[in-house]
ROLUMMAR-78732 format. One line per 2 residues: their letters; for each residue x, y, z of C-alpha. Coordinates in Angstrom, 3 decimals, decimal comma, padded with zeros to 6 digits. Layout:
REM ROLUMMAR-78732
a	X:Y:Z | ...
This chain:
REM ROLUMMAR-78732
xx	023,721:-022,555:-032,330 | 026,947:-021,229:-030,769
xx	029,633:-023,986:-030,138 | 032,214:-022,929:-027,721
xx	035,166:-025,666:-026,421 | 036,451:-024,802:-022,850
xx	040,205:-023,717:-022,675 | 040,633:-025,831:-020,384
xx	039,920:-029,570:-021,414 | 041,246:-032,782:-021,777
xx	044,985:-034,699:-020,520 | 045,947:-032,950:-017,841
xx	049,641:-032,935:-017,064 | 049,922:-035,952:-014,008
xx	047,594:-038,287:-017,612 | 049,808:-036,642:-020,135
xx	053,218:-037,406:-018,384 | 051,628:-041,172:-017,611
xx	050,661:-042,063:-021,651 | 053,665:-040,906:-022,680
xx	055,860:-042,779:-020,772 | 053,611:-046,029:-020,992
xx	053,671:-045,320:-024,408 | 057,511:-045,468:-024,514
xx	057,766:-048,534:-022,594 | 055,354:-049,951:-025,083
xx	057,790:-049,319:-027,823 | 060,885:-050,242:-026,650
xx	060,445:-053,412:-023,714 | 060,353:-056,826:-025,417
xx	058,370:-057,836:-022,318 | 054,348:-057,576:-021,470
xx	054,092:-054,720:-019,126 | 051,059:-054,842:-016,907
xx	048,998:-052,075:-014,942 | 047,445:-052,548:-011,760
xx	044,115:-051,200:-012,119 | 042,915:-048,990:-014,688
xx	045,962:-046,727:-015,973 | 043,717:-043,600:-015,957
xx	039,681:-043,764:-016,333 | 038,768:-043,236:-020,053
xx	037,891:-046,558:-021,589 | 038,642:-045,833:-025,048
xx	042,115:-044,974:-024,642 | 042,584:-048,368:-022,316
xx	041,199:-049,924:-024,667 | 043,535:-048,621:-027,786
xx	046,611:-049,305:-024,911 | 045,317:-052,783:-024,356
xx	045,667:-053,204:-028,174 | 049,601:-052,033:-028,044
xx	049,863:-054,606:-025,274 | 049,264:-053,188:-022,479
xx	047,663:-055,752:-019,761 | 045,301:-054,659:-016,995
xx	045,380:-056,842:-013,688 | 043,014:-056,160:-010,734
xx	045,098:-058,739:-008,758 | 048,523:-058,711:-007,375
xx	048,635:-062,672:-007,276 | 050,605:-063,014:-010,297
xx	052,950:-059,998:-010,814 | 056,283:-062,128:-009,822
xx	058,964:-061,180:-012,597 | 056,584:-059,177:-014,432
xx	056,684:-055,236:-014,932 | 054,293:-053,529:-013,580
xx	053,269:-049,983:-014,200 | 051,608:-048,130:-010,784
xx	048,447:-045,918:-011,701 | 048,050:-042,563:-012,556
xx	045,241:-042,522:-009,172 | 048,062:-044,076:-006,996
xx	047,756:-046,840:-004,865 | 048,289:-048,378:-001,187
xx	051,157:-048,314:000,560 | 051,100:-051,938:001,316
xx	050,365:-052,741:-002,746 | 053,174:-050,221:-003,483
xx	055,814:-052,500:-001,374 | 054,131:-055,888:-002,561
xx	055,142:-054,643:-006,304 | 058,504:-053,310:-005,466
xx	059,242:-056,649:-003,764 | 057,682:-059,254:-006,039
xx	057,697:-057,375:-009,774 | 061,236:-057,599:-012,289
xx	060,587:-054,293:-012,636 | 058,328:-050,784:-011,492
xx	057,019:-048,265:-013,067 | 056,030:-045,302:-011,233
xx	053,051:-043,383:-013,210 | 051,428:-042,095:-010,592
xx	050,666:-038,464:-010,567 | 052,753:-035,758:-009,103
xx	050,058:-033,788:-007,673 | 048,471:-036,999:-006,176
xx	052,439:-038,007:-004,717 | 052,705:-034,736:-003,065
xx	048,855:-035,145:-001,408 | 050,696:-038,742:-000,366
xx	053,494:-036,862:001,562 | 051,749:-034,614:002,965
xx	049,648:-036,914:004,604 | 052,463:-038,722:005,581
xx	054,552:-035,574:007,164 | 051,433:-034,790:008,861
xx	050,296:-038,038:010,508 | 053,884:-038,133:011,857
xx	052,871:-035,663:013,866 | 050,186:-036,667:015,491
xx	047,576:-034,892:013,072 | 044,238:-036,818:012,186
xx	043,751:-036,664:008,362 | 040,240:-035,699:006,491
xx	040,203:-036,200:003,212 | 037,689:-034,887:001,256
xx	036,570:-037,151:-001,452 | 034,875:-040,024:-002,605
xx	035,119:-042,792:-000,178 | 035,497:-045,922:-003,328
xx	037,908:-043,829:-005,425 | 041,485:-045,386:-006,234
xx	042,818:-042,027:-004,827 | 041,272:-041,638:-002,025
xx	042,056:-045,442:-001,068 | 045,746:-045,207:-001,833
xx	045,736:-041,573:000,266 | 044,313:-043,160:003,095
xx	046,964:-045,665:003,642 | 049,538:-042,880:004,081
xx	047,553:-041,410:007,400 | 049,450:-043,413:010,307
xx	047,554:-041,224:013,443 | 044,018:-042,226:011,817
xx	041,773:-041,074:009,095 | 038,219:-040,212:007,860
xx	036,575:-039,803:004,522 | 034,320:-036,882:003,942
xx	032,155:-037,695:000,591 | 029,199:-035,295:001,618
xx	028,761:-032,295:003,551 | 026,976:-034,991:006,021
xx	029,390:-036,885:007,026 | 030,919:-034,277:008,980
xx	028,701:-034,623:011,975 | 030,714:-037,704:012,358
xx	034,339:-037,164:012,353 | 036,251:-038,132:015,222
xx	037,729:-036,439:017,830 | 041,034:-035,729:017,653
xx	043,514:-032,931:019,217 | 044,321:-031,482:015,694
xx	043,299:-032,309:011,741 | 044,722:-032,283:008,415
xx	042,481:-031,421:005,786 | 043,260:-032,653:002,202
xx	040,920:-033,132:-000,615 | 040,967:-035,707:-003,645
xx	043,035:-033,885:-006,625 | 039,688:-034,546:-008,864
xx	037,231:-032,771:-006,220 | 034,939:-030,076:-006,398
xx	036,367:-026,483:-005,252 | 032,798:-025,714:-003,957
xx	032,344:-028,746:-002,269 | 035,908:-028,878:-000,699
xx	035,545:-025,229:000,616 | 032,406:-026,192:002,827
xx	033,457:-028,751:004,630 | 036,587:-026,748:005,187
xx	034,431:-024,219:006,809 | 032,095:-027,147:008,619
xx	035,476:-028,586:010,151 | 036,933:-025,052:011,474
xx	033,390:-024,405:013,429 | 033,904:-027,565:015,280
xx	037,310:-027,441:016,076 | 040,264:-025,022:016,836
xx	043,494:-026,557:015,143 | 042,646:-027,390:011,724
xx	045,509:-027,660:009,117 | 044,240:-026,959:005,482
xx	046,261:-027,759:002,318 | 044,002:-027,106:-000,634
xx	045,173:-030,234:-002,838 | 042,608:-029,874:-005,711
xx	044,809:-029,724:-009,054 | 045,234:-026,867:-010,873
xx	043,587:-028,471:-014,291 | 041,012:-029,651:-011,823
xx	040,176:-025,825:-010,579 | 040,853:-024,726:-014,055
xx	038,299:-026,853:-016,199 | 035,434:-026,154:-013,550
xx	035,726:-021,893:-013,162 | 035,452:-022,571:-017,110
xx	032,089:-024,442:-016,776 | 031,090:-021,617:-013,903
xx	032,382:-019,007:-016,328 | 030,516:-020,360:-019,468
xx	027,576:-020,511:-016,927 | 027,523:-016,726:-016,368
xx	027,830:-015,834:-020,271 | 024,433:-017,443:-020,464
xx	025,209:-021,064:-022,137 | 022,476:-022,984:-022,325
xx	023,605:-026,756:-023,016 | 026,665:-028,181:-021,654
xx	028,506:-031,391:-022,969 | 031,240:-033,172:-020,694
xx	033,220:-035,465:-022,893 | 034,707:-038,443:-020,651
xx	034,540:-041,495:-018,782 | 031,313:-042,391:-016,648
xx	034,245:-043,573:-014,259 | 036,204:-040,321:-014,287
xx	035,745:-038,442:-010,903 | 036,883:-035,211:-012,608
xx	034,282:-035,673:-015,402 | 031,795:-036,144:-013,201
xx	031,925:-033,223:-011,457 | 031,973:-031,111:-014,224
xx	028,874:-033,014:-015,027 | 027,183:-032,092:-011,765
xx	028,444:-028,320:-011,730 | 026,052:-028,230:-015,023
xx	023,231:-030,126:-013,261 | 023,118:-028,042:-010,001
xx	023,308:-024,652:-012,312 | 020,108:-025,637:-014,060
xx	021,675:-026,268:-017,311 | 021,063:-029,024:-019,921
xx	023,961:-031,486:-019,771 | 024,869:-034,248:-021,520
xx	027,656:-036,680:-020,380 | 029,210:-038,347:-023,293
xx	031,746:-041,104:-024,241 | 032,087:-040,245:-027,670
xx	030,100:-038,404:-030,685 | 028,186:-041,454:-031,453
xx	026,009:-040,406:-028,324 | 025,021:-037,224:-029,252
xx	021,401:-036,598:-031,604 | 020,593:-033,766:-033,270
xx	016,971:-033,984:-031,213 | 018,367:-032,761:-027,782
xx	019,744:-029,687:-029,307 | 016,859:-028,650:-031,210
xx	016,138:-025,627:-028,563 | 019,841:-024,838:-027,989
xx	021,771:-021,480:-028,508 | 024,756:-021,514:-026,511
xx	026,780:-024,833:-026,312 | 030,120:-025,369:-024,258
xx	032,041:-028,656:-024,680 | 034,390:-029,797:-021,973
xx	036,347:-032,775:-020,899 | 037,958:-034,430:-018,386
xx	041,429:-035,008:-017,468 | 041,618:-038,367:-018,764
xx	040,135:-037,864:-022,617 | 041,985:-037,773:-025,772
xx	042,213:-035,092:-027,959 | 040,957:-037,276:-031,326
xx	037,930:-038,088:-029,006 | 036,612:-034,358:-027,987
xx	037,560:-033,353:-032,125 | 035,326:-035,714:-033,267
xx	032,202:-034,104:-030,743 | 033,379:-030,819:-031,766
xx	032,623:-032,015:-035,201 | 029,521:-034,344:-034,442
xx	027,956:-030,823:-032,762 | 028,663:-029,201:-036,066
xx	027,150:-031,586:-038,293 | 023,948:-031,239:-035,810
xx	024,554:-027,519:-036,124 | 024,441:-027,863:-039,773
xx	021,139:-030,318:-039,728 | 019,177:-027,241:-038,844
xx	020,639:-024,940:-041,400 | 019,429:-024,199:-045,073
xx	019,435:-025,949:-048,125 | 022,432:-023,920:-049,459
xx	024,434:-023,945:-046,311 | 024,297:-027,463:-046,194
xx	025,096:-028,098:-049,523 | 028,192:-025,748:-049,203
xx	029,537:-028,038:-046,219 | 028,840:-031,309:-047,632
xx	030,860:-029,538:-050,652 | 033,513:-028,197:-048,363
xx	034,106:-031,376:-046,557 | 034,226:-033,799:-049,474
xx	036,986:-030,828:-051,319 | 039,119:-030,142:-048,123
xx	039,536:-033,935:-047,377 | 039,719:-035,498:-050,622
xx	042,783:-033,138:-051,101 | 041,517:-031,713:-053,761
xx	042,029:-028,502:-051,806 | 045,988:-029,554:-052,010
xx	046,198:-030,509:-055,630 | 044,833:-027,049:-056,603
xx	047,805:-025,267:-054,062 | 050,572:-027,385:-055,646
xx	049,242:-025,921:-059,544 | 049,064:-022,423:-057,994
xx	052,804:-023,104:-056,198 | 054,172:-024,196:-059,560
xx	052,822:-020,887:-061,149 | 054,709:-019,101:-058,410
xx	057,765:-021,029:-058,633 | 057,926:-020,441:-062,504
xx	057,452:-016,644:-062,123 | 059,924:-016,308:-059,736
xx	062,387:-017,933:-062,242 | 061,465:-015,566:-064,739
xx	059,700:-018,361:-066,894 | 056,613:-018,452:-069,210
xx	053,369:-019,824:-067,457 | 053,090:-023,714:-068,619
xx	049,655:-025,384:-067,801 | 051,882:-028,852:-067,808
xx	054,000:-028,238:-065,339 | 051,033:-027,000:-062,845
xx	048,708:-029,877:-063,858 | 051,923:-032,488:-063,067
xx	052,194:-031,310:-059,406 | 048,701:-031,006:-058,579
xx	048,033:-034,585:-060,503 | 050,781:-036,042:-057,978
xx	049,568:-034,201:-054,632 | 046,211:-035,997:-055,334
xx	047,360:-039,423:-056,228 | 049,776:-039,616:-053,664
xx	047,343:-037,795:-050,501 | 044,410:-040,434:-052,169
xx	046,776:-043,448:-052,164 | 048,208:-042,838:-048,433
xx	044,497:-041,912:-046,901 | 043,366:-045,181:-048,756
xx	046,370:-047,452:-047,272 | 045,695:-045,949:-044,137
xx	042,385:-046,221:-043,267 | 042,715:-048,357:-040,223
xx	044,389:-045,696:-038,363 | 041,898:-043,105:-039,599
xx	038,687:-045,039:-038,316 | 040,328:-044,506:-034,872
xx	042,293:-040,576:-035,187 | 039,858:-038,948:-037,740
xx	036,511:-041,083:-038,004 | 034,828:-038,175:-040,152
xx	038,248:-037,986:-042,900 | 037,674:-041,802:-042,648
xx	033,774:-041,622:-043,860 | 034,835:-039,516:-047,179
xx	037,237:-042,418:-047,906 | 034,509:-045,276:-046,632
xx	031,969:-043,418:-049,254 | 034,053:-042,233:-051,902
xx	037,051:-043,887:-051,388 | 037,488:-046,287:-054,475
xx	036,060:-043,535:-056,804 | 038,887:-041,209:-055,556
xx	041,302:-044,454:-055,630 | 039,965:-044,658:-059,455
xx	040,808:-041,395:-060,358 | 044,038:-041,077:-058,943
xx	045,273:-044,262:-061,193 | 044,138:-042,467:-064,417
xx	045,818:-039,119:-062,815 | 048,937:-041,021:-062,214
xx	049,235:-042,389:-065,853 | 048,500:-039,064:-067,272
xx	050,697:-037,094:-065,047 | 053,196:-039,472:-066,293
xx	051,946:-038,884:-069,749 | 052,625:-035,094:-068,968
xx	055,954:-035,267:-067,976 | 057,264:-037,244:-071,076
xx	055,381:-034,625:-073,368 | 057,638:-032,442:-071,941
xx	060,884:-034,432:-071,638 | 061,452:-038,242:-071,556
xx	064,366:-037,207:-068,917 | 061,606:-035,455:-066,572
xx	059,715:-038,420:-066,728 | 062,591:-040,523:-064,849
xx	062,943:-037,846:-062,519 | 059,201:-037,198:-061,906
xx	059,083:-040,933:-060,731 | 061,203:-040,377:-057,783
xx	058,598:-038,191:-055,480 | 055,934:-040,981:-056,554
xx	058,493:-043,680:-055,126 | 059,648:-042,062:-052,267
xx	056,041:-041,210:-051,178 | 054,676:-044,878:-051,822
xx	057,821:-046,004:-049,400 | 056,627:-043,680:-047,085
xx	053,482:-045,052:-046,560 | 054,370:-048,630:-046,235
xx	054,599:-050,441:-043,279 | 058,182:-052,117:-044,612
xx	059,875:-048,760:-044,955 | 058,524:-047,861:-041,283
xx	059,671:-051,408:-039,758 | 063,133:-050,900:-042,108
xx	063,496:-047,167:-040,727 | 062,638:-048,079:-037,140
xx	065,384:-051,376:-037,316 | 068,276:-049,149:-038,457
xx	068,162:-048,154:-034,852 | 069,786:-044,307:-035,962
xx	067,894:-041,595:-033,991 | 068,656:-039,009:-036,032
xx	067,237:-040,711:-039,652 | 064,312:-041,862:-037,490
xx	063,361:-038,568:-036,164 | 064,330:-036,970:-040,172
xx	061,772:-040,263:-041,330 | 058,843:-039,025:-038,404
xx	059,258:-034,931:-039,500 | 057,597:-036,222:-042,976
xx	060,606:-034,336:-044,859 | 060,442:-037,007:-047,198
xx	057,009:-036,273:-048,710 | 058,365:-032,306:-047,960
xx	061,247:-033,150:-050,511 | 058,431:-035,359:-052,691
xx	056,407:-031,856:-052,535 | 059,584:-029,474:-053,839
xx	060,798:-031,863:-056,595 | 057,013:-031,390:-058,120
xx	056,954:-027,977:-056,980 | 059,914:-026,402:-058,233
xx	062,698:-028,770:-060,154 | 060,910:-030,138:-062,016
xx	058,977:-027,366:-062,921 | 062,662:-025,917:-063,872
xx	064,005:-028,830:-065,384 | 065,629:-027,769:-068,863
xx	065,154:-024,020:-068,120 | 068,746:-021,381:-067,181
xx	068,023:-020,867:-063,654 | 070,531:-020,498:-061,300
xx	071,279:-022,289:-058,244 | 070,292:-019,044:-055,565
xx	066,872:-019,303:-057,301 | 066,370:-022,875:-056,730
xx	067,692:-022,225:-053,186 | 065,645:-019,599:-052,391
xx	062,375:-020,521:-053,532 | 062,814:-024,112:-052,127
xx	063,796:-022,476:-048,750 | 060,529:-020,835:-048,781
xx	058,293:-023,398:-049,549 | 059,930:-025,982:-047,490
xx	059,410:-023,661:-044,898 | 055,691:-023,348:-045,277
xx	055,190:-027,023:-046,267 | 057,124:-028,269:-042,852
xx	054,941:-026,020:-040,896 | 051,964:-027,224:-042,536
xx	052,640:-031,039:-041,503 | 053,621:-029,680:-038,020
xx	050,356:-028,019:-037,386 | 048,459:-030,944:-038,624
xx	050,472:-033,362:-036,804 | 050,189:-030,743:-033,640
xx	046,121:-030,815:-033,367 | 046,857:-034,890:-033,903
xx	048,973:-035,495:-030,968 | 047,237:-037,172:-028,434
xx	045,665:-039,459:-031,001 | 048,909:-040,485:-032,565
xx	050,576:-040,595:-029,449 | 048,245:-043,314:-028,211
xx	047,511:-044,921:-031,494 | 051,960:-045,411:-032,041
xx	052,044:-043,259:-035,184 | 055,620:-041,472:-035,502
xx	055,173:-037,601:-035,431 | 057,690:-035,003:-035,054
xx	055,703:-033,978:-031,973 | 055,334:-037,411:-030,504
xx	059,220:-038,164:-031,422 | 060,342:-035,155:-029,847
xx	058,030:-033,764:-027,843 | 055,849:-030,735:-028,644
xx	058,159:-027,701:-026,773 | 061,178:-029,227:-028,913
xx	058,927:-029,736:-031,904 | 058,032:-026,231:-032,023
xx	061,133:-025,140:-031,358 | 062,906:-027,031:-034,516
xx	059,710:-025,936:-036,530 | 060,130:-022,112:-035,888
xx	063,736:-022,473:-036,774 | 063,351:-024,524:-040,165
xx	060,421:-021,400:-041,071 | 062,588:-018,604:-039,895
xx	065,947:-020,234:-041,870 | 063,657:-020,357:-045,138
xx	062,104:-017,122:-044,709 | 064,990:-015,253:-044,103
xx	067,352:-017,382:-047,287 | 064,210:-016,375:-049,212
xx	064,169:-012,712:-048,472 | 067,982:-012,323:-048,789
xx	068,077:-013,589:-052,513 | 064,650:-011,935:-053,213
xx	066,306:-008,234:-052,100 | 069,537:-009,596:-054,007
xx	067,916:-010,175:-056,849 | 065,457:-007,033:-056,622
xx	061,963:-008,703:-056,575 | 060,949:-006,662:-053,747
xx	056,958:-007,845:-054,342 | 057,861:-011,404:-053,646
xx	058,712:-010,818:-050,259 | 054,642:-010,687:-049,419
xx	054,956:-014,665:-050,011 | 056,695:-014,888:-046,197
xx	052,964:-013,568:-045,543 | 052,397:-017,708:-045,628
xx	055,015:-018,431:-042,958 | 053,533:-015,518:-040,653
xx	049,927:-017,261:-041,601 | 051,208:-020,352:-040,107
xx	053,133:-019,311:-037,434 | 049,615:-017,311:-036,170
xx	048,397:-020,477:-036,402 | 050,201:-022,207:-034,561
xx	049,807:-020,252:-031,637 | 045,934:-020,346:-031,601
xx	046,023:-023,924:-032,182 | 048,928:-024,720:-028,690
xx	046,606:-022,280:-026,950 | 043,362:-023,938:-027,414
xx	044,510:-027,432:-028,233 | 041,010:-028,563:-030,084
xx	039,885:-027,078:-033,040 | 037,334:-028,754:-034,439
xx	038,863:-031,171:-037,201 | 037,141:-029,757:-040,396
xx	037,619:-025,995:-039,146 | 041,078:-026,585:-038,731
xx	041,736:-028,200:-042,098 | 039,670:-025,360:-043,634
xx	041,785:-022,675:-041,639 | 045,308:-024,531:-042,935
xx	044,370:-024,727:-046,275 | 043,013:-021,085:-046,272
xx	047,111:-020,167:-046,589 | 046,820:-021,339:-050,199
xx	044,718:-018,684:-051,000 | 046,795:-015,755:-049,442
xx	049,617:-017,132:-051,246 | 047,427:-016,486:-054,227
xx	046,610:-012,395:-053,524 | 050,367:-012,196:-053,018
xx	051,357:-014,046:-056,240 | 048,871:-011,919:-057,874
xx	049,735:-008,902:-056,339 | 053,485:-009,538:-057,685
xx	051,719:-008,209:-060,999 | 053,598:-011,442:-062,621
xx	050,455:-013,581:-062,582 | 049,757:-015,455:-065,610
């Protein structure tokens, strides 16, 4: 069974711009900020926003002193001036594309034009649209209805943002039959247009099963849904993954998952990955073993531990230094105690971002909890076989990365009210420095190596360990965005993100290269292979926003091994 996601899926811009800022009210007002009506139509992120503290009120009765946030859908003019007038405070969160449909019914009816809007009569749109239209107005749901519009001397014709294209474009042409002056301003959003020529697209490839991930309340969803229906194709319309069975796709080939407008990213992952695990149902004996295998490996971290030996290999070659099974086994010891402690601690937050990670730590999560005690007391062991010294300053990355995961040190970082150590504390370069003292001092400590090669090596794999956490925390975004977890994207925003992300890998690259060529190890310039690996990557992953979760873990950790074939192909291997 193919599994194909649509390019075009989930937030759309007008949702985006709307959680975000609700979000940052959230974090920063002391007071209770309530929404009047649904903030967008996807139940599972009102709910997690309901959580935070964010109130839902279908009444305006008791919004006196209160802040109140105005929908994403808009809303009457009348309710609009009631808020204004009676709330401490307003927040506007209603789209941009569903303001400028407001003003240009309002420019319009000013003079003298009858508005149409094209729509569904009960949506909160459509309501809120219709209050704008001062020279009358009628509501065109189905192609019907337009045997009963009202006379007028001239129209404006407007459609819902959410609407169908196809739907929209015949009543256009109904309308102009009947009458001479007819204004038309195609209002249907971009995403909107976007996310359905991708369903009529998939359509003509030849898929045979469609999924729409969404709410049953979403307008935009369920048009997508009905573009499926009306093309003859199987279609589900789901919530979440718990919805699908592996029954209704015994017969299918060709599978396209879309969304709507209103669903988070952690939501339409988890399908992605549901449809793969059905995928997988049907497949051999020995396929299915080798992704049972490949799950439990890639998210226990076990994947990890094995980079950080093969890093410290790399790291001691560079300095010119004897391989030293120790020193490997130390690092990899502490990537897995420390990624096995953290997951454990955090398994709240995983249960709602990453409900599949969370089932390896629900089934084998005291097992792995086990091992990484005895793998902290013999990493510990370890280090004092080698040095007593090392073993005081091997402790450090084990208490820095135990403070990271608290929720004291994130309250005590958060209180110090300093943007620039909060932002340093959300980029992870904590456990980044936690990673490099394991990785390469350490693995020095007691040895003659000078200061350009601790630079340079350092440089590099800072580089490629920051860009690691950035893609990870990339394909996370929405989820942690909504959930309050403190990203680098979420802090600053993913076009800024990027930006400082690209410059921290280009700054280590190029330090790396410079002391390579100065010191004349010419074949250890194939390592900035990793950084290119990543910064591939990360284009794929901000063009198609959803890779599905396991995929994408598989396809970061795949950079370990080409860091391998270029530390072999150094010829200093060991």
């Amino acid at each position: 069974m193919k599994i194909e996601m649509a390019k075009n899926s989930g937030f759309c811009m007008g949702v985006r711009n709307a959680v975000i800022k609700i979000v940052e009210e959230l974090n920063t007002s002391d007071e209770e900020i309530y929404v009047y009506g649904p903030l967008i139509h996807n139940p599972q992120t009102i709910e997690v926003l309901k959580n935070r503290g964010l109130i839902t009120i279908n009444s305006l009765d008791d919004i006196k002193g209160k802040s109140v946030a105005i929908r994403t859908h808009g809303i009457p003019v009348d309710e609009s001036r009631y808020i204004k007038n009676e709330a401490s405070r307003t927040i506007n969160l209603t789209c941009s594309r569903v303001a400028r449909v407001q003003s240009y019914i309002k420019k319009f009816s000013s003079q003298g034009y009858f508005t149409v809007i094209v729509g569904d009569k009960d949506h909160a749109e459509v309501i809120g649209l219709k209050s704008y239209a001062s020279s009358g107005v009628f509501v065109v749901s189905e192609l019907e209805d337009v045997a009963n519009l009202p006379e007028a001397e001239k129209y404006l014709v407007v459609s819902q943002t959410t609407h169908e294209r196809n739907h929209f474009e015949q009543v256009v042409k109904l309308i102009e039959k009947k009458n001479k002056d007819v204004h038309v301003i195609d209002t249907i959003c971009d995403s909107t247009r976007l996310r359905q020529d991708d369903v009529h697209n998939a359509i003509a490839r030849g898929i045979d099963t469609l999924v729409v991930v969404g709410g049953r309340n979403s307008a935009n969803t369920t048009r997508l849904v009905k573009i499926g229906i009306d093309n003859g194709i199987k279609t589900f319309h789901v919530e979440t993954d718990e919805e699908l069975n592996p029954e209704d796709f015994a017969n299918s080939k060709y599978v396209l998952v879309t969304a709507g407008a209103s669903t988070p990213g952690w939501i339409i992952n988890n399908v992605l990955e549901r449809l793969y695990i059905i995928n997988n149902t049907n497949s051999n004996f020995f396929v299915k073993l080798l992704n049972r295998y490949m799950e439990f490996f890639v998210r226990s971290n076990i994947i990890s531990s094995i980079a950080a030996f093969l890093m410290v290999c790399i790291a001691r070659s560079y300095g010119g230094l004897k391989f030293d099974y120790r020193h490997g086994l130390i690092a990899s010891l502490f990537i897995f105690v420390m990624y096995t402690v953290n997951n454990y601690l955090d398994r709240e937050f995983l249960i709602k971002s990453n409900s599949y990670k969370y089932k390896v730590y629900e089934k084998y999560g005291k097992s792995l909890l086990f091992f990484a005690i005895i793998g902290f007391f013999y990493s510990i062991y370890l280090s004092y076989s080698i040095s007593p010294i090392m073993t005081g300053l091997f402790l450090l990355p084990y208490i820095l990365g135990i403070l990271y995961s608290t929720p004291q040190c994130k309250f005590f970082v958060k209180g110090l009210g300093i943007d620039f150590i909060k932002r340093l504390y959300n980029t992870k370069a904590v456990t980044g420095f936690g990673w490099l003292i394991v990785l390469v001092f350490i693995p020095y400590f007691g040895y003659k190596v000078s200061m350009l090669t601790y630079l340079s090596i350092s440089a590099l794999f800072f580089a490629i360990l920051f860009m690691r956490q950035f893609i990870i925390d990339l394909v996370a975004f929405q989820g942690d965005l909504i959930l309050g977890r403190d990203t680098l994207p979420t802090s600053l925003g993913i076009k800024r993100a990027i930006k400082m992300t690209l410059a921290i890998a280009i700054a280590g690259a190029l330090i790396f290269s410079a002391i390579t060529i100065y010191h004349g190890n010419w074949l250890y310039l194939l390592l900035n292979s990793s950084v290119l690996y990543y910064y591939f990557l990360l284009r794929k992953i901000k063009e198609t926003a959803y890779l599905v979760s396991i995929r994408y873990e598989i396809l970061i950790d795949l950079n370990f091994a080409l860091m391998f074939l270029c530390y072999l192909a150094t010829g200093l291997h060991f």
